[in-house]
N, C-alpha and C positions, 0 to 999 in steps of 0.2 A: 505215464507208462512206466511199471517196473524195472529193472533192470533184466530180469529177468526174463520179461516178456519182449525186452530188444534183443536178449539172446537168440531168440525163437522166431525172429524176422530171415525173411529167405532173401539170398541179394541179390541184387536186380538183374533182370531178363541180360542176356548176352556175356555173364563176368564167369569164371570158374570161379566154382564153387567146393569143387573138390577138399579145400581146408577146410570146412566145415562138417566133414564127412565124419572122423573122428566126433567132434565134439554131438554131430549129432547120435552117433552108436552110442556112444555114454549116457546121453540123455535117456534113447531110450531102453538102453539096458536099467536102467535104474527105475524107469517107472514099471516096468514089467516087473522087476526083480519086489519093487514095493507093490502089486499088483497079484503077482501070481507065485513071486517066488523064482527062484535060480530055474532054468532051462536047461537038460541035460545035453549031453552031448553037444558034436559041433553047429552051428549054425550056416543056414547059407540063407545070405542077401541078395534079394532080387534087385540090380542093379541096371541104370541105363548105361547104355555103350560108353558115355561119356568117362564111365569110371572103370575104363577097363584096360587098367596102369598095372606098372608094378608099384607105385607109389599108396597106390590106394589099396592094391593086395598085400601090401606088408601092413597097411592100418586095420586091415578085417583081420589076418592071419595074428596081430597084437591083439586081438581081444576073443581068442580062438572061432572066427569067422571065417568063411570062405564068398564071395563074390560069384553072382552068375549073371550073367546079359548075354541077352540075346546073338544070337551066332548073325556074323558080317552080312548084312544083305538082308535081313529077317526084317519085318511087318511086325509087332505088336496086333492084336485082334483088336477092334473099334470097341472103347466100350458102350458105345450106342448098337453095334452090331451081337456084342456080349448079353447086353438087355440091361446093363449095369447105367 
């Protein structure tokens, strides 16, 4: 296995993950960026509740992003229900 490809491992069930939130925005702004090119304007990340810090909003607002999850008490739609 790569080095690279250990970078790209999610870590294990029940750990915050949050540090990795950064490095994954980089990642993917960079395949995009080699894929499609700079993206205008600001971004907004769909995010789980989990990340819905100031700690993780001054990491989107550092690479002119904005965070959105879902409002306190909200359901996500099944996506077996979605047909997805």
């Amino acid at each position: 296995m790569s080095a690279r490809q250990r970078r790209a491992l999610p870590p294990p069930a029940n750990r915050r993950d949050d540090g990795l939130l950064a490095a994954t925005l980089d990642a993917a702004a960079t395949v995009t960026a080699e894929v499609a090119g700079p993206l205008p304007g600001t971004l907004t990340v769909d995010l789980d509740a989990g990340y819905d810090y100031q700690t993780c909003r001054q990491v989107l607002a550092a690479r002119g992003m904005v965070g959105q999850t879902p409002p306190v008490g909200s359901q996500r739609p099944s996506r077996l229900a979605a047909g997805g």
